[in-house]
SEZA-860886 format. One record per residue (C-alpha): residue number from 1; residue in three letters; chain; y, z, x. Coordinates in Angstrom, 3 decimals, always signed. Layout:
BEGIN
{NUM, "ALA", "A", {Y, Z, X}},
...
***
This chain:
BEGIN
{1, "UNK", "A", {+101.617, +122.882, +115.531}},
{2, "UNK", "A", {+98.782, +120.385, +115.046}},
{3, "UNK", "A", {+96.349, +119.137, +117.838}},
{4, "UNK", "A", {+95.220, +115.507, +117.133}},
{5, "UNK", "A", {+92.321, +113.885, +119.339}},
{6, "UNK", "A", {+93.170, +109.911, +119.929}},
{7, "UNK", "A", {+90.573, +108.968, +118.788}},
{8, "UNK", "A", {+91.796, +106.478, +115.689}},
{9, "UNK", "A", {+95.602, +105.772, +116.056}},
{10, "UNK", "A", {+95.510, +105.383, +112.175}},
{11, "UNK", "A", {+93.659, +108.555, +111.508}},
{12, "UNK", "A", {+95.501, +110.217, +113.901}},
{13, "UNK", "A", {+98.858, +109.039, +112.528}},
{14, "UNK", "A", {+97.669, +110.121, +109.028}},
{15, "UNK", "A", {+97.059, +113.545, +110.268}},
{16, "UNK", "A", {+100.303, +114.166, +111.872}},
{17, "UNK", "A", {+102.496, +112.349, +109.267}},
{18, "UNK", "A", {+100.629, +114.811, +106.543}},
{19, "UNK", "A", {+100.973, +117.724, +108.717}},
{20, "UNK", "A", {+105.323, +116.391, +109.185}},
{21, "UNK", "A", {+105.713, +116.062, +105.469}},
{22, "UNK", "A", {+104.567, +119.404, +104.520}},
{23, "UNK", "A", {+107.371, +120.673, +107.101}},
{24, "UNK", "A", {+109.927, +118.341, +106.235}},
{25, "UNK", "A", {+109.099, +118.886, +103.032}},
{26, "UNK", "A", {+109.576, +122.753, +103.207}},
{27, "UNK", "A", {+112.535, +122.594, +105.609}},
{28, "UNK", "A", {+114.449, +120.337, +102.594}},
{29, "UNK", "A", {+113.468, +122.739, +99.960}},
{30, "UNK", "A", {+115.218, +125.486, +102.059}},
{31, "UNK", "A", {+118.105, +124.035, +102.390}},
{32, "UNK", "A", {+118.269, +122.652, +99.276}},
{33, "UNK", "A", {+118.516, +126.565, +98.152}},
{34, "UNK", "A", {+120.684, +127.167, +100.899}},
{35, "UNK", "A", {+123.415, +124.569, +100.456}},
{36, "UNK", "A", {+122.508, +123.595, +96.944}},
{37, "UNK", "A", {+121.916, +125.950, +95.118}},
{38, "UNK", "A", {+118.544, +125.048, +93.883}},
{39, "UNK", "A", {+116.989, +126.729, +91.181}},
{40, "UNK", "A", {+113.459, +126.933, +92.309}},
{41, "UNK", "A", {+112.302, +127.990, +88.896}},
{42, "UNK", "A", {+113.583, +124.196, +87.563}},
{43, "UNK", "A", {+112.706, +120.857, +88.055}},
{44, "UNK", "A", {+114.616, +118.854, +90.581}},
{45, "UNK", "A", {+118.413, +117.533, +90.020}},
{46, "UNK", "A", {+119.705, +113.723, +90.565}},
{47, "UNK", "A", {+121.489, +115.337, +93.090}},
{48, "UNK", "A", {+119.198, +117.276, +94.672}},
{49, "UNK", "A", {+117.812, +113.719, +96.280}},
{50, "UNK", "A", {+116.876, +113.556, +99.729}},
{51, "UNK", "A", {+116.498, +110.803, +102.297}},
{52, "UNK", "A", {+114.317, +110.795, +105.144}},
{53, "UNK", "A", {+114.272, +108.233, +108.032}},
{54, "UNK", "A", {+111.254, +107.018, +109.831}},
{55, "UNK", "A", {+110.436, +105.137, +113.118}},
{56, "UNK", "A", {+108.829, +102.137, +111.281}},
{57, "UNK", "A", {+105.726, +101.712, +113.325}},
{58, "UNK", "A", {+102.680, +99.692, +111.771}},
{59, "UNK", "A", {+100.052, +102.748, +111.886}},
{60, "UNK", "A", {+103.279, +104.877, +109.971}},
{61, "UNK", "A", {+104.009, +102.898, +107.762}},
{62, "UNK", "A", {+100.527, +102.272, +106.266}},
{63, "UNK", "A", {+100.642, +106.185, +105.857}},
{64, "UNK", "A", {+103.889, +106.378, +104.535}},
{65, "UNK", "A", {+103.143, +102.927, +101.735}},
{66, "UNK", "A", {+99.688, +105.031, +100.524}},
{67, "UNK", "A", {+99.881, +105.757, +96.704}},
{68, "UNK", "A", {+99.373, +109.363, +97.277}},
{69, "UNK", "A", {+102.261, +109.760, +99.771}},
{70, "UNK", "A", {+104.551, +108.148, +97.217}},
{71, "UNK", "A", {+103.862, +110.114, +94.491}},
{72, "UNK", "A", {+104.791, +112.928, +96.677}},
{73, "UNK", "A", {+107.685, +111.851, +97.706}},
{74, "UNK", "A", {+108.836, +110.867, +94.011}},
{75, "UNK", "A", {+108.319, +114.082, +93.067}},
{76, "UNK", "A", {+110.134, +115.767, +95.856}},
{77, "UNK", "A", {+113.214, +113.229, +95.189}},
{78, "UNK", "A", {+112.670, +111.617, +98.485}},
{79, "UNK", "A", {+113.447, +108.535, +99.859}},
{80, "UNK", "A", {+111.843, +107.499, +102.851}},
{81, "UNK", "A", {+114.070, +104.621, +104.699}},
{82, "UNK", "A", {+112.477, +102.665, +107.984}},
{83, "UNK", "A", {+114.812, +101.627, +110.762}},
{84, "UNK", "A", {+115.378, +98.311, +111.776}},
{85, "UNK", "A", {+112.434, +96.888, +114.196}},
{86, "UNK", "A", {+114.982, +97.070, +116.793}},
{87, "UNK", "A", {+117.027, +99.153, +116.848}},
{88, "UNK", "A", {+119.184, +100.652, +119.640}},
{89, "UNK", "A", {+119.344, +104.033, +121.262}},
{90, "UNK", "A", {+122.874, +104.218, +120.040}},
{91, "UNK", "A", {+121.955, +104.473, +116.245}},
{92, "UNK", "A", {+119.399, +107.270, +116.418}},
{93, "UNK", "A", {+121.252, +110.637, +115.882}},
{94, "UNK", "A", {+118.299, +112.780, +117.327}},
{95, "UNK", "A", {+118.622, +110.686, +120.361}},
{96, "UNK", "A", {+122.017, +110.692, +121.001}},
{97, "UNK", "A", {+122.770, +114.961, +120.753}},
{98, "UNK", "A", {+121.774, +117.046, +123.787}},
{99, "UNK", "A", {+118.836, +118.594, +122.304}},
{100, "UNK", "A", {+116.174, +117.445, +124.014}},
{101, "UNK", "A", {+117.846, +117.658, +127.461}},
{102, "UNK", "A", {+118.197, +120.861, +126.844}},
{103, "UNK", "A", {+115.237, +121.682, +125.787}},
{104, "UNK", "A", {+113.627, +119.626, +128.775}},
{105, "UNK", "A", {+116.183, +121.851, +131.096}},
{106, "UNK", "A", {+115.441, +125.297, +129.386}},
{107, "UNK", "A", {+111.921, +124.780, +129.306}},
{108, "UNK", "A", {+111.394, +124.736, +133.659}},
{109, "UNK", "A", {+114.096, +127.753, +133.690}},
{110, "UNK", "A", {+112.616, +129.963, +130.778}},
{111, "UNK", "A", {+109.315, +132.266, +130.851}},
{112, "UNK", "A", {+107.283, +133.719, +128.011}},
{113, "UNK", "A", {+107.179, +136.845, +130.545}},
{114, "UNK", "A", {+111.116, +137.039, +129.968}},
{115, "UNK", "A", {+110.639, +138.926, +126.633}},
{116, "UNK", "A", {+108.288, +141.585, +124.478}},
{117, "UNK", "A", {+108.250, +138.969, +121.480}},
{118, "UNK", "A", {+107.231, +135.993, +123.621}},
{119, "UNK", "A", {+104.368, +137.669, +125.409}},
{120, "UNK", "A", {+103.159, +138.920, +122.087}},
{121, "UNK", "A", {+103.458, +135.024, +120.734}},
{122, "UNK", "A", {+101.904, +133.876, +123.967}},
{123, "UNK", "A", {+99.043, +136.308, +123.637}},
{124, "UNK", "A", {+98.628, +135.659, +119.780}},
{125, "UNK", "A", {+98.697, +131.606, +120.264}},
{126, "UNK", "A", {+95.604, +131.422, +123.300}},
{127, "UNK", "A", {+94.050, +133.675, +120.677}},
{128, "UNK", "A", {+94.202, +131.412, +117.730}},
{129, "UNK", "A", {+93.496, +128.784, +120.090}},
{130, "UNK", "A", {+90.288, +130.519, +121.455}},
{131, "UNK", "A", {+88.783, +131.368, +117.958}},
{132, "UNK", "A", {+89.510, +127.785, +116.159}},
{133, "UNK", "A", {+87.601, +126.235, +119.386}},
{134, "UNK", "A", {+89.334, +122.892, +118.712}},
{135, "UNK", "A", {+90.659, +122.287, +122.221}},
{136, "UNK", "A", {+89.303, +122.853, +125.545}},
{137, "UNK", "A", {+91.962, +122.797, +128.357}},
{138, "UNK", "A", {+91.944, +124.135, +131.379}},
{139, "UNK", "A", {+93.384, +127.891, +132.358}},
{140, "UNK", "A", {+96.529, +126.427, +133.764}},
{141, "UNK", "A", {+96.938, +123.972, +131.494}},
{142, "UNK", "A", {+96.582, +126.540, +128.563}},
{143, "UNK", "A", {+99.033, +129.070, +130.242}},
{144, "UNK", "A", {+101.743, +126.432, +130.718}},
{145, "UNK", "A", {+101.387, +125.028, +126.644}},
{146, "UNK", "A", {+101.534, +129.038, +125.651}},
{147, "UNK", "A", {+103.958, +129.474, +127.459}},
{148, "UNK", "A", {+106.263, +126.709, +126.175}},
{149, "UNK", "A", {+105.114, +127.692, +122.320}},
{150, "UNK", "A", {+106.251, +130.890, +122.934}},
{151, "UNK", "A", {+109.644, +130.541, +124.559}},
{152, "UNK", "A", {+109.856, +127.745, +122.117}},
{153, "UNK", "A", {+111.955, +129.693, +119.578}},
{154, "UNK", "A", {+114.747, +131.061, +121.644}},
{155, "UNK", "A", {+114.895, +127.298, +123.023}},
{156, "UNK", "A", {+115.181, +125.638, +120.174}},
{157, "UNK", "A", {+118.086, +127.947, +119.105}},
{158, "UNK", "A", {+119.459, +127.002, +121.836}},
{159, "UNK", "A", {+119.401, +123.333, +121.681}},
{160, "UNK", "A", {+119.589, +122.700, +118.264}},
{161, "UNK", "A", {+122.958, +124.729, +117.028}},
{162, "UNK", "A", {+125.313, +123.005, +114.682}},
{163, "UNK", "A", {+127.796, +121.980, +116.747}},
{164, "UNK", "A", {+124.901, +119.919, +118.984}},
{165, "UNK", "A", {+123.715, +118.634, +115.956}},
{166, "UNK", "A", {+126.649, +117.280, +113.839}},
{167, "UNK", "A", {+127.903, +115.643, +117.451}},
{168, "UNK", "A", {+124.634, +113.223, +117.729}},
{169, "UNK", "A", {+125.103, +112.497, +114.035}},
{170, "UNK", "A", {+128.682, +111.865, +114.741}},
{171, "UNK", "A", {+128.188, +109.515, +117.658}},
{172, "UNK", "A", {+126.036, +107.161, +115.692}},
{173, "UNK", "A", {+128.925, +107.205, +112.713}},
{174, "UNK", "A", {+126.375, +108.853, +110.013}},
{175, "UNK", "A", {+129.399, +111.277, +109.780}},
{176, "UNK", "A", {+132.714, +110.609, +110.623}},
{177, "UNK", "A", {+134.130, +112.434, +113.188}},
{178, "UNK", "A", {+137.900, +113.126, +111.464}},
{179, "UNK", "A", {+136.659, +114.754, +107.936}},
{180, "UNK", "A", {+132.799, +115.400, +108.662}},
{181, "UNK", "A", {+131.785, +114.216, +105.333}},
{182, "UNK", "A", {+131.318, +110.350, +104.809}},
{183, "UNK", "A", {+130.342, +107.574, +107.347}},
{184, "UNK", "A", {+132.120, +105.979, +109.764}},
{185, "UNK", "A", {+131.677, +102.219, +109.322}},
{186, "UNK", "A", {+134.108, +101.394, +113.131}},
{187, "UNK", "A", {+131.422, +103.801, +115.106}},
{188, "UNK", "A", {+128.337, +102.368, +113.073}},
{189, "UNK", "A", {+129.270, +98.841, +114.214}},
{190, "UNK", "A", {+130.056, +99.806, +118.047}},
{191, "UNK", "A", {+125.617, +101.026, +117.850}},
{192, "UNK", "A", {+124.688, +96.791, +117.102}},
{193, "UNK", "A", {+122.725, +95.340, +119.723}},
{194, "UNK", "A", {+125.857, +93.431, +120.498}},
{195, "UNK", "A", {+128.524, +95.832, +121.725}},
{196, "UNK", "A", {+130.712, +92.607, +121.287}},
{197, "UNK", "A", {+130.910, +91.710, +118.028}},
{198, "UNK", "A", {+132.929, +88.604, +116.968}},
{199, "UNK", "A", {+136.061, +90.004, +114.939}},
{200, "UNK", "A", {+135.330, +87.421, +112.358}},
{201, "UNK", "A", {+132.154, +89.027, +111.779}},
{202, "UNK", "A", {+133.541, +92.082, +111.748}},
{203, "UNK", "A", {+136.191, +91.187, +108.717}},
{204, "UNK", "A", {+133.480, +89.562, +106.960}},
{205, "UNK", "A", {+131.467, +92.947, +107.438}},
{206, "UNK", "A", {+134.552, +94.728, +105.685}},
{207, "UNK", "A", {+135.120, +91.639, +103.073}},
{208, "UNK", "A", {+131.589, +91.713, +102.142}},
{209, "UNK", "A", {+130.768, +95.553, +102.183}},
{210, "UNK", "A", {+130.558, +96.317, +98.032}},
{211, "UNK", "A", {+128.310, +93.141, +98.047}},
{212, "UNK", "A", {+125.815, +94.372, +100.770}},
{213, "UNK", "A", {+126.046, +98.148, +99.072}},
{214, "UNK", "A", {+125.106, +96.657, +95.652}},
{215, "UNK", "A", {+122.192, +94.271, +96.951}},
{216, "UNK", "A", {+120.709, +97.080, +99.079}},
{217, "UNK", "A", {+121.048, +99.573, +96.270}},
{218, "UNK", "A", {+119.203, +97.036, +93.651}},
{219, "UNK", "A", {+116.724, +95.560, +96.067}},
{220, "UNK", "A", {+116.297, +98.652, +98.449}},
{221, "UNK", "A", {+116.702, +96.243, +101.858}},
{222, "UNK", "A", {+118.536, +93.005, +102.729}},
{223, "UNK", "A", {+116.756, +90.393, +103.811}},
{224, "UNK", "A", {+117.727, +87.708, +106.747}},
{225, "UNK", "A", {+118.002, +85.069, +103.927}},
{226, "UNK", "A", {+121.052, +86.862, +101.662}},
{227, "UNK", "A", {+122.744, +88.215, +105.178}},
{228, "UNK", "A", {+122.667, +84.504, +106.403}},
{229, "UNK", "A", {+124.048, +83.400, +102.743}},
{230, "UNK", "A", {+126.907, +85.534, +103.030}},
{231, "UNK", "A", {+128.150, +84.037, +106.559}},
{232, "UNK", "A", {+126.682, +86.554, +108.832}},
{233, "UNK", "A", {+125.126, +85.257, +112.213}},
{234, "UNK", "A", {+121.329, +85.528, +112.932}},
{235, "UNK", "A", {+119.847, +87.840, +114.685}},
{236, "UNK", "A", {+118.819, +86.723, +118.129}},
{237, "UNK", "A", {+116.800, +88.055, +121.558}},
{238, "UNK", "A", {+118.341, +88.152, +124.868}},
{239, "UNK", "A", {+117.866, +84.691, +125.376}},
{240, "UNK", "A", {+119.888, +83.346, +122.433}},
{241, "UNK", "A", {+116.463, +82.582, +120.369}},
{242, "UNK", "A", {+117.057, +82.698, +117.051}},
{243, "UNK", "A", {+115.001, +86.021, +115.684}},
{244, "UNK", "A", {+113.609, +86.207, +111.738}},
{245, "UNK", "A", {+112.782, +89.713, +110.130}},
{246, "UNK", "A", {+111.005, +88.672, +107.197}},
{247, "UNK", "A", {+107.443, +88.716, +109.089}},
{248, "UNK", "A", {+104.404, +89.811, +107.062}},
{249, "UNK", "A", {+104.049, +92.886, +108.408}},
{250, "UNK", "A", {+106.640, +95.836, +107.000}},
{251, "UNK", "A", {+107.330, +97.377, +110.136}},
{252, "UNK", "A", {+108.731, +93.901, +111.849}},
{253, "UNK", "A", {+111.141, +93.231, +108.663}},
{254, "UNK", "A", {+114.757, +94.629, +108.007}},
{255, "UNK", "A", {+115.445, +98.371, +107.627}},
{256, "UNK", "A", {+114.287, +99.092, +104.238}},
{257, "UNK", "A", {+114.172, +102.240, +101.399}},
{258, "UNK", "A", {+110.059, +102.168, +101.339}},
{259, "UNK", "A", {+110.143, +103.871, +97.762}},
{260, "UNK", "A", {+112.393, +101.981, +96.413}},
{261, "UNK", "A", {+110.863, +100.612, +92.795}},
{262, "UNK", "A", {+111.395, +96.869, +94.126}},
{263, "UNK", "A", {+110.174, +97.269, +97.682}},
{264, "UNK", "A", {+106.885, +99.217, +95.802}},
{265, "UNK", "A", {+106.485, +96.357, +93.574}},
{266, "UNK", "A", {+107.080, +93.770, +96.476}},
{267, "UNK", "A", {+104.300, +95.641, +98.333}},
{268, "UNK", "A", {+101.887, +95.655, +94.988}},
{269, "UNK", "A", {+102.653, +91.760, +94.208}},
{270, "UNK", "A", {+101.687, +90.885, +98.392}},
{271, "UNK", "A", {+98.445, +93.367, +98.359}},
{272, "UNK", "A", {+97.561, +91.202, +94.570}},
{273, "UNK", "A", {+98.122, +88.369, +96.313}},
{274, "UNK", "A", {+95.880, +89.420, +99.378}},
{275, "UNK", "A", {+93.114, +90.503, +97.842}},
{276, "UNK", "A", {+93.215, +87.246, +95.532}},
{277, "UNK", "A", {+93.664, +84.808, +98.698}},
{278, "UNK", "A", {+90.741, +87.306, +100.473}},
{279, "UNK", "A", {+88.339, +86.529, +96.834}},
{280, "UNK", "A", {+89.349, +82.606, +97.085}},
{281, "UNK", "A", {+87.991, +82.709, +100.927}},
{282, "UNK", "A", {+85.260, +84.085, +99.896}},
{283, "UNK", "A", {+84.679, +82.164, +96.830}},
{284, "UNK", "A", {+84.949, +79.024, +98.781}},
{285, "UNK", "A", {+82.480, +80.669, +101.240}},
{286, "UNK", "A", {+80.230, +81.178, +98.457}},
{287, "UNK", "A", {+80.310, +77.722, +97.142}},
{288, "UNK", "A", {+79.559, +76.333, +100.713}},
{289, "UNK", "A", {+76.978, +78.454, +100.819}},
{290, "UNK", "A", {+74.998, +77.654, +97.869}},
{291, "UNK", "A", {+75.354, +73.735, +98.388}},
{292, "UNK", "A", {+73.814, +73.977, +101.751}},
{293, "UNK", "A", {+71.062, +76.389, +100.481}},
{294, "UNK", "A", {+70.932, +73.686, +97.526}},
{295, "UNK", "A", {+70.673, +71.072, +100.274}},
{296, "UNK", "A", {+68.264, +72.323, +101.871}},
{297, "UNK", "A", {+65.647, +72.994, +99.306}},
{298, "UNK", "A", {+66.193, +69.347, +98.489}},
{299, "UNK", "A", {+65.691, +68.194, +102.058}},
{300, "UNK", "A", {+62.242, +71.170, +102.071}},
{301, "UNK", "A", {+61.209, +69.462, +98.967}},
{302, "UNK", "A", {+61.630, +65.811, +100.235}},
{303, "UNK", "A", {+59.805, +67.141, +103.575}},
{304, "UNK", "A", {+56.961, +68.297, +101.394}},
{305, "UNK", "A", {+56.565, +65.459, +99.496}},
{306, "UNK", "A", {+56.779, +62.827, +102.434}},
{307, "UNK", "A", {+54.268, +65.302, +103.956}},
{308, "UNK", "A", {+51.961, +65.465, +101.033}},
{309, "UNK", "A", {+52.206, +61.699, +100.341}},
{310, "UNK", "A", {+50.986, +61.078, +104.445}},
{311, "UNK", "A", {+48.085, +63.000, +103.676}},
{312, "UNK", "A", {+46.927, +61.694, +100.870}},
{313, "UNK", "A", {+47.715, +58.177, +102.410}},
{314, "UNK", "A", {+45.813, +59.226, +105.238}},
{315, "UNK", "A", {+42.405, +60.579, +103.398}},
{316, "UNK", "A", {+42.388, +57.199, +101.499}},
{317, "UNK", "A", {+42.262, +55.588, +105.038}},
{318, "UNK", "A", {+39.238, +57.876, +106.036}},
{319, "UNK", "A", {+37.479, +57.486, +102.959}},
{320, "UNK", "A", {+37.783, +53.801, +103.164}},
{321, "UNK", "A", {+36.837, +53.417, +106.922}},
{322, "UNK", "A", {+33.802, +55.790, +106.493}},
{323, "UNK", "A", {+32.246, +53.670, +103.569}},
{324, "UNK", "A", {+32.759, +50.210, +105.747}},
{325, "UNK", "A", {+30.597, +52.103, +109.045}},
{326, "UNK", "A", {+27.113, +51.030, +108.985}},
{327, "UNK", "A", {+25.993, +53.253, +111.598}},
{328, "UNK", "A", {+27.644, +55.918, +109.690}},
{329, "UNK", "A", {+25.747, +55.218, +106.270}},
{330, "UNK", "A", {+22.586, +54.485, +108.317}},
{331, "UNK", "A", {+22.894, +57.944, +110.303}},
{332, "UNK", "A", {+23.474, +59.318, +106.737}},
{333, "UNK", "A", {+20.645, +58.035, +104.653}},
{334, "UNK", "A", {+18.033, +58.685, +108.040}},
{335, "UNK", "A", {+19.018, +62.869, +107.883}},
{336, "UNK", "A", {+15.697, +64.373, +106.273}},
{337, "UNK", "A", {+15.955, +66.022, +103.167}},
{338, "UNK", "A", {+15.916, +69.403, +103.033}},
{339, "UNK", "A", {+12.103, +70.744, +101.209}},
{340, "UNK", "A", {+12.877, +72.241, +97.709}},
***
């Protein structure tokens, strides 16, 4: 468990996401000795390769694209995939089992007082919480949290046994529900945005299959303009407007395999590319700047000089008047002298 302030939605993103990987990354492991086999004394296998699917939200995905998070997941053999930007309810497998409602309806009926083990993880939870110092809630507020964390367990068991799991991953076609080991491409079309799809697009779907597999294995996403290519209709809103996915930002684009070597070098080329239109801006500012500070030590200079020239213009005219004044000379020449 990890307690994040919102303070920074980035920082606080970063935080959790590092705190999720080193449990997903653990959980994996585990089953990879479980149902693998692993050796844990040698290096990872080819098919020992994970995947891992993510939300796809902007403050994620700058997490997930950092160099240091993709060297880890390299070296775990993982492949994180983002969803599509809008995806339904109908293609998320978490969100489609009964898990969470059962959790939600376990949670009101279930006490940490109904066991030894959960008043002992009760007890030892407001402890740890107490001695870290990091959060400050109130005494009901901390009973009811220590109380869910420590009927947690038995909950959990509850909610998330196989047969609850396999059936959300079932209902979105990630598994098919006849032999439980490949996809099924019939339920993964019924989760489109458009229950209704046109049968012709459907046939093409099946026509073009091997095509889309190869393109998405070689380029790690498929992109509006190869879908379109191929005959398929463009995406749209609810009002018929035609909808593109190829926006700057990642998380507005097609589902995509984030570590895949192209999308990686995609992302290097754009951030090149940034930085080099971000230098041009400022190279241009730079430019701007130093002809208008050139300017205007031209214009100072001018100033001066005009200035400089009015005063000397302007002594001559005071030196001639005074030497044409009679009264002035006469005043002059009358001062006595001073004695020696």
């Amino acid at each position: 468990m990890v307690f994040v302030r919102p303070t920074n939605g980035g920082e606080a993103e970063a935080t959790n996401l590092k705190h999720y990987q080193s449990v997903l990354r653990d959980a994996m492991e585990r089953s990879r000795v479980t149902f693998g086999g692993r050796d844990l004394s040698m290096p990872l296998r080819e098919e020992d390769q994970v995947a891992s699917w993510w939300d796809g939200a902007h403050a994620q995905i700058k997490s997930l694209t950092l160099p240091e998070q993709q060297a880890l997941s390299a070296a775990n053999r993982q492949d994180d995939v983002k969803g599509n930007p809008q995806r339904t309810i109908k293609e998320q497998a978490l969100d489609l089992m009964r898990a969470f409602a059962i959790i939600h309806q376990k949670a009101k009926t279930e006490s940490a007082s109904d066991s030894m083990m959960c008043e002992f993880l009760k007890k030892a939870f407001k402890d740890a919480v107490q001695q870290l110092g990091v959060v400050n809630f109130k005494t009901t507020k901390m009973n009811a949290l220590a109380d869910f964390v420590a009927t947690y367990p038995s909950i959990a068991t509850a909610a998330f046994t196989h047969r609850i799991v396999t059936k959300g991953f079932m209902a979105n076609g990630m598994i098919g529900a006849n032999d439980k080991k490949f996809p099924d491409i019939k339920t993964i079309l019924n989760t489109c945005t458009n229950p209704n799809l046109p049968k012709e697009q459907e046939e093409l779907f099946y026509e073009k299959f091997p095509v889309l597999y190869r393109e998405y294995a070689e380029q790690g996403r498929l992109t509006d303009s190869f879908m379109e290519g191929l005959g398929f209709q463009s995406d749209t809103d609810r009002k018929g407007n035609i909808v593109r996915r190829e926006g700057e930002y990642i998380s507005h684009q097609r589902a995509q395999v984030l570590t895949h070597k192209t999308q990686k070098a995609l992302r290097t080329a754009a951030s090149a590319a940034a930085t080099a239109k971000k230098l041009s801006e400022l190279s241009v500012l730079w430019t701007k700047r130093s002809m208008l500070l050139e300017d205007n030590a031209k214009a100072e200079a001018a100033a001066l000089a005009a200035s400089s020239s009015a005063c000397h213009s302007l002594r001559a005219q005071a030196k001639a008047t005074s030497s044409r004044s009679p009264t002035f000379r006469s005043a002059t020449c009358a001062l006595p002298r001073r004695a020696a």
